[in-house]
C-alpha positions as CSV (number, residue, x, y, z in Angstrom):
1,X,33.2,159.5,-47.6
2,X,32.4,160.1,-44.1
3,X,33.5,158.7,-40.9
4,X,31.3,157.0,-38.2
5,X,30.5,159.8,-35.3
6,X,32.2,159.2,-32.5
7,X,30.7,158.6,-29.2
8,X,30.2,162.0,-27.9
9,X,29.2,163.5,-31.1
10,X,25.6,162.3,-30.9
11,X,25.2,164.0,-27.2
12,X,24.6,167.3,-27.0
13,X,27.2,169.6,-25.1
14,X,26.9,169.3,-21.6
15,X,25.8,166.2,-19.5
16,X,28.0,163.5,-18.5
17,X,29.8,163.6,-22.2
18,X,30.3,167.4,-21.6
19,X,31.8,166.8,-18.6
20,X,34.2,164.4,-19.5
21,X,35.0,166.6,-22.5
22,X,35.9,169.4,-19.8
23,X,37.8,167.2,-18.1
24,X,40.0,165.9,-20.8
25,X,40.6,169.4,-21.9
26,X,41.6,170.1,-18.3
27,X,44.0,167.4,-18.6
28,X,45.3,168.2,-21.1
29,X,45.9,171.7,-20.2
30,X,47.6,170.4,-17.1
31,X,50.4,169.7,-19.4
32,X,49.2,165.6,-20.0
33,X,49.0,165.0,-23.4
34,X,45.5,163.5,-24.6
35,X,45.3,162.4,-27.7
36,X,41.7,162.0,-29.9
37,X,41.7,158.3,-29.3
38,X,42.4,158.4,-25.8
39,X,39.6,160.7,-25.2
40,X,37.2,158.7,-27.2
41,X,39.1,155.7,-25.2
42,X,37.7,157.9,-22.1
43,X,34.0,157.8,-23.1
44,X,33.8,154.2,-23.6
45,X,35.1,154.2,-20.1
46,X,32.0,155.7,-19.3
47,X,30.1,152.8,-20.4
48,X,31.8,150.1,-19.0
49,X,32.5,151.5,-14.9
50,X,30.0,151.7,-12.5
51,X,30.3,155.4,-12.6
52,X,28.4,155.2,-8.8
53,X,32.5,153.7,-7.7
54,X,34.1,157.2,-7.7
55,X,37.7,155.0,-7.4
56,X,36.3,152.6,-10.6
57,X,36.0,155.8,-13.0
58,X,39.0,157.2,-11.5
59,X,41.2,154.4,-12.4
60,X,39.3,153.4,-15.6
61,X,39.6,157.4,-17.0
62,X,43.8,156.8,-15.6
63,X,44.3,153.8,-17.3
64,X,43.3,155.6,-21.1
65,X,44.7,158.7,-20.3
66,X,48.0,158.8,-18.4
67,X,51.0,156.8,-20.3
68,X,53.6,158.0,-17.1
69,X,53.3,157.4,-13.7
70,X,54.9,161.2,-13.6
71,X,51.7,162.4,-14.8
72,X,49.4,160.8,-12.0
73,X,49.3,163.3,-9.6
74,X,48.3,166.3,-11.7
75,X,45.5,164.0,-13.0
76,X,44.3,163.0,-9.0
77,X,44.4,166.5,-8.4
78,X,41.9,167.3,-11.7
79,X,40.4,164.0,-10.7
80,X,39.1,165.2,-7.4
81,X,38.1,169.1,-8.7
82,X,36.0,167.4,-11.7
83,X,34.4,164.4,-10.3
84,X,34.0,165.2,-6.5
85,X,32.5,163.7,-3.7
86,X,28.9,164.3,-2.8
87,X,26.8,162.8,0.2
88,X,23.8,164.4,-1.1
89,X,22.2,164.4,-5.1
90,X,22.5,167.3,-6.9
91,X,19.5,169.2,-7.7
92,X,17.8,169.7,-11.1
93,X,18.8,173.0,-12.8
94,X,15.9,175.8,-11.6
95,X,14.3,172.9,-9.5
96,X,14.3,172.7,-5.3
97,X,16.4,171.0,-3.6
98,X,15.1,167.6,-2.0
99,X,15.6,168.0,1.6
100,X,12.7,166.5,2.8
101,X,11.1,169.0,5.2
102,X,7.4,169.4,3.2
C-alpha cells in the first residue's frame, strides 16, 4: 500500500517548493530541529499566506517550525538570507532584465 504524495512531491525540484525545501534543510542545519511534518506543515503555509507580506510568510513558516523562542533568532537570520527583500522583480533565467529603457 502506498501513501498519498505529499505536497512537494508533485513539484519538480526547484521553484517556490525547492526553495522552501532549501530552506528547511538550512534550518535544520542551523541546529533547529525540523521534523517531516513540520516541513510538510511549512508548505501548506505556502498556500494559505500572502507570500507578497514578507512578515506574513515569516511568521507563518515560525509558527510550524520553531517549538523555542531560543531558536528564533537563528531562524530570522536564515529568514532574511532565504527570503530577502527586493524593490525590483527578478528576472527570468537567460531572459533581460525589465528596466524599461527600449
Amino acid at each position: 500500500m502506498t501513501s498519498p504524495a505529499g505536497p512537494l512531491s508533485a513539484v519538480e525540484p526547484g521553484g517556490l517548493a525547492g526553495h522552501l525545501d532549501g530552506f528547511v534543510r538550512a534550518v535544520r542545519e542551523a541546529g533547529v530541529p525540523v521534523g517531516i511534518s513540520q516541513a510538510v506543515d511549512a508548505a501548506e503555509v505556502l498556500t494559505v499566506v500572502d507570500l507578497l507580506d514578507r512578515e506574513q510568510l515569516r511568521h507563518g513558516l515560525a509558527a510550524v517550525l520553531l517549538r523555542r523562542a531560543a531558536q528564533r533568532p537563528a531562524y530570522d537570520v536564515l529568514f532574511d538570507l532565504w527570503w530577502p527583500l527586493t524593490d525590483r522583480p527578478v528576472p527570468a533565467a537567460g531572459g533581460p532584465a525589465e528596466d524599461g529603457d527600449d
